[in-house]
C-alpha positions as CSV (number, residue, x, y, z in Angstrom):
1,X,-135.2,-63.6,15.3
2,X,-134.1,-67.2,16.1
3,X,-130.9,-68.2,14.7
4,X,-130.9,-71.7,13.5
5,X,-129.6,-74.7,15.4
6,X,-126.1,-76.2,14.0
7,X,-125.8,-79.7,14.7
8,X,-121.6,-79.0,15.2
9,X,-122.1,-76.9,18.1
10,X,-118.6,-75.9,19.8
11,X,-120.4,-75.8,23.5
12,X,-121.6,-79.5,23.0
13,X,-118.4,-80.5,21.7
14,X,-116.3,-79.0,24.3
15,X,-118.8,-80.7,26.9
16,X,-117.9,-84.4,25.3
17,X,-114.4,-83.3,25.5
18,X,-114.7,-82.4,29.0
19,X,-116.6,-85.7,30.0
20,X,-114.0,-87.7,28.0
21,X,-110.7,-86.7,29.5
22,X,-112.9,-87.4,32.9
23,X,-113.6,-90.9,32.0
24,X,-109.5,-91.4,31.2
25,X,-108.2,-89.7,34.8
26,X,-111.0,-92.3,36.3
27,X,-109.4,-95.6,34.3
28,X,-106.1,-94.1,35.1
29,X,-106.9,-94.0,39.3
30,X,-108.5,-97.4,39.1
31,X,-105.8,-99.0,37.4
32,X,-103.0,-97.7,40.3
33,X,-105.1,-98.5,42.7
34,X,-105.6,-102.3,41.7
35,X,-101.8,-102.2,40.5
36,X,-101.3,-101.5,44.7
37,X,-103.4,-104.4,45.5
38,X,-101.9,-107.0,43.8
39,X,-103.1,-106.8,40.3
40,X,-106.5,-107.5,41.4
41,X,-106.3,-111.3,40.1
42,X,-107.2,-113.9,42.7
43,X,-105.1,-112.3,45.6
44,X,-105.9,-111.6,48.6
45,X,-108.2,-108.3,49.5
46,X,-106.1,-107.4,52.2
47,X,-106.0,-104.2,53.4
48,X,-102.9,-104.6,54.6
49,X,-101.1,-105.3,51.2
50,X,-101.3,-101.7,50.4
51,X,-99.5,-100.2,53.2
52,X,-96.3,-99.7,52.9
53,X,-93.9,-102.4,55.3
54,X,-91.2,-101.7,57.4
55,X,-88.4,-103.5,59.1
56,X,-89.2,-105.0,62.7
57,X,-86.8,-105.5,65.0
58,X,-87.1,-109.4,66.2
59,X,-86.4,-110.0,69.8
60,X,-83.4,-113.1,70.5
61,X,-84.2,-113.6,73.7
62,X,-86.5,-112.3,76.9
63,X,-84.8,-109.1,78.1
64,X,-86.8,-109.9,81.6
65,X,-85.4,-113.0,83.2
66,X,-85.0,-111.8,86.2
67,X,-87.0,-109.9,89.3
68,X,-84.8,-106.0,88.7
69,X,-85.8,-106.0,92.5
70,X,-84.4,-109.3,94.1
71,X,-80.9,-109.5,92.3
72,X,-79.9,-105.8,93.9
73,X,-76.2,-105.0,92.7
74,X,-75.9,-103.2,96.3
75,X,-75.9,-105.0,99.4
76,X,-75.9,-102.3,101.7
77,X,-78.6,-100.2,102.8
78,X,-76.9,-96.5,102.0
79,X,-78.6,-94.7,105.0
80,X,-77.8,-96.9,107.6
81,X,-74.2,-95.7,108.3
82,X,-73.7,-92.4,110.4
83,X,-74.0,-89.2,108.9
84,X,-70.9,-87.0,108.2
85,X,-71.2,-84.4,110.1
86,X,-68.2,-82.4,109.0
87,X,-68.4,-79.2,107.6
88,X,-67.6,-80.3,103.8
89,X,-67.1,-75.9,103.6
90,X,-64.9,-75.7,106.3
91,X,-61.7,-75.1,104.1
92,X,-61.8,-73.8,100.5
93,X,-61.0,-76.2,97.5
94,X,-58.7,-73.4,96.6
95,X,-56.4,-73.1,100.1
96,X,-57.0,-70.2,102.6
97,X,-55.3,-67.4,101.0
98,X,-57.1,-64.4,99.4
99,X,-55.8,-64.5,96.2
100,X,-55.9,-60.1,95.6
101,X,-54.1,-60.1,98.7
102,X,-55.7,-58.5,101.6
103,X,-54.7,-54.8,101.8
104,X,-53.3,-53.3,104.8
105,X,-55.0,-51.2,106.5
106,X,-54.5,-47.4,105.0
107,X,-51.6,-45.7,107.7
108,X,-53.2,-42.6,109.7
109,X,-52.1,-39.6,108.3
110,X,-49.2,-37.7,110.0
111,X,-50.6,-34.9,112.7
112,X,-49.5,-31.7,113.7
113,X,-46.4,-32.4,115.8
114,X,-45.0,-35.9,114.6
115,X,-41.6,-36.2,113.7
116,X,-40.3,-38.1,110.7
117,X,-36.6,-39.7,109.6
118,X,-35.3,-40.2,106.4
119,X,-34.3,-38.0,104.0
120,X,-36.3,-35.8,101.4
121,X,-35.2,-34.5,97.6
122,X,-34.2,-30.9,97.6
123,X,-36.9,-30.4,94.9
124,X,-40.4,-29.1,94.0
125,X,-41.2,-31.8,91.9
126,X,-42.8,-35.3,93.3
127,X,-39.9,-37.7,93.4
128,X,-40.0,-41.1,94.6
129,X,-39.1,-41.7,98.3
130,X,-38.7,-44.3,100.5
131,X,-37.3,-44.8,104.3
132,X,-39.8,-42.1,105.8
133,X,-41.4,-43.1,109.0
134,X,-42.5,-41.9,112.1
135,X,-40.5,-41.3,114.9
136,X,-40.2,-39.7,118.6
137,X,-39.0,-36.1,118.1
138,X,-36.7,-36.5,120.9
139,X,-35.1,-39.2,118.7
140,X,-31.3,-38.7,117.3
141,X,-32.8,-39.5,113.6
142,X,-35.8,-37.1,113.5
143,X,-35.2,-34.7,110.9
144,X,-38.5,-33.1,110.2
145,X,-41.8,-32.1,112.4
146,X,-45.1,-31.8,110.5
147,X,-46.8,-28.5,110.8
148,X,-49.7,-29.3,108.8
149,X,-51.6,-32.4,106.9
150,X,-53.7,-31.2,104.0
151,X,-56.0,-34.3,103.2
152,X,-57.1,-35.7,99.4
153,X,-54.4,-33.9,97.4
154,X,-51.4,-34.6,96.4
155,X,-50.4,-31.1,95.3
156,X,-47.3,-29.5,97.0
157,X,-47.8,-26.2,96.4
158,X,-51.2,-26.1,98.6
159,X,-48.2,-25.7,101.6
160,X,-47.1,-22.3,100.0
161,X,-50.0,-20.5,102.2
162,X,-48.1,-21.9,105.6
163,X,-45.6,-19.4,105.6
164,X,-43.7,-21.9,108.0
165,X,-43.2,-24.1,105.8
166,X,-39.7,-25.3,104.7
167,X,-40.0,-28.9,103.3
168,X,-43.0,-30.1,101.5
169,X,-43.8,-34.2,101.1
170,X,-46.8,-35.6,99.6
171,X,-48.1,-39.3,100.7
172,X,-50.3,-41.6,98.0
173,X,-52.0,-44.8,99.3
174,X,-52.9,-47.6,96.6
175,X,-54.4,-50.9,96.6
176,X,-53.9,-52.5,93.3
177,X,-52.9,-49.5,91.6
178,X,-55.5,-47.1,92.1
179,X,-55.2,-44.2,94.6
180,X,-56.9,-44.8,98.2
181,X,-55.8,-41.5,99.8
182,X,-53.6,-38.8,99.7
183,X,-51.9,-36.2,102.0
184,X,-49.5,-33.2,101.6
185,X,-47.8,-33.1,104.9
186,X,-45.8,-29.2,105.5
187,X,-42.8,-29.7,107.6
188,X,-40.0,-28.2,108.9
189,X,-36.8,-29.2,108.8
190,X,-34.8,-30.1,112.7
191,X,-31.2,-29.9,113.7
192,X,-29.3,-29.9,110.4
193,X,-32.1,-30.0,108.1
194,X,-33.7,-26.8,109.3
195,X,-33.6,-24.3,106.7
């Protein structure tokens, strides 16, 4: 069965609605854009009356007056002098000196059969000493001969198997603090300081 027709349809109606608020946005576009233009009454059709204008910068004067090339603030010719020839590296902007210091070379080690002077601690413990150095055992001042060097160590009691042995002195080498090389030297003592 059909159903009857009613003239109030809410399909049409919401078609005329649709069309209607359609035909407003279109009024309201064509009213902004002759509002841009001018108003649209007698003026000019420009294009150019609806883009938007900015500040130009209006030049006083010519910034060229002049040839750059024929008013040359130099009036030399820069490579027409001699060269330097000097060796611009021959001395260092910061003076000749190595500023860590340059080590000394590391002292041979002591042999079997040198004689040393000075005077060593009466102890088994490593004590500071200074004013040891080489000399001729035939010397007044030699008081001790070494009998044997024992390389990278600086422990004392490695002389203990050299029954021999009646002084013990260990040697350290540093540069900057840190250990270079090390020597236990076994001696014994001469004249007086033999034991």
């Amino acid at each position: 069965m059909s159903s009857p027709e009613n003239p109030g349809n809410p399909e049409k109606k919401q078609g005329l609605a649709c069309l209607g608020v359609l035909g407003v946005i279109a009024v309201v576009v064509l009213l902004l854009v002759f509002a841009n233009r001018g108003g649209g009454s007698g003026g000019s059709s420009d294009d150019t009356a609806a883009s938007p204008s900015y500040p130009t910068a209006t030049a006083t004067g010519d910034p060229y007056t002049g040839d750059p090339y024929t008013n040359s603030p130099s009036t030399s010719d820069p490579y027409s002098s001699t060269p330097d020839t000097s060796d611009p590296y021959s001395s260092g902007p910061y003076g000749t000196g190595d500023p860590y210091g340059t080590p000394s070379p590391t002292p041979s080690p002591y042999t079997s059969g040198t004689c040393l002077n000075g005077t060593l601690p009466d102890s088994t413990t490593a004590q500071s000493v200074s004013g040891v150095d080489e000399v001729s055992c035939s010397a007044s001042d030699a008081h001790y001969k070494v009998i044997e060097t024992i390389p990278l160590t600086s422990d004392m009691s490695r002389c203990n198997d050299n029954s021999q042995t009646q002084y013990a002195f260990s040697s350290r080498y540093t540069i900057n603090g840190s250990t270079i090389n090390e020597y236990v030297y076994c001696l014994v003592g001469l004249g007086s300081y033999a034991r």
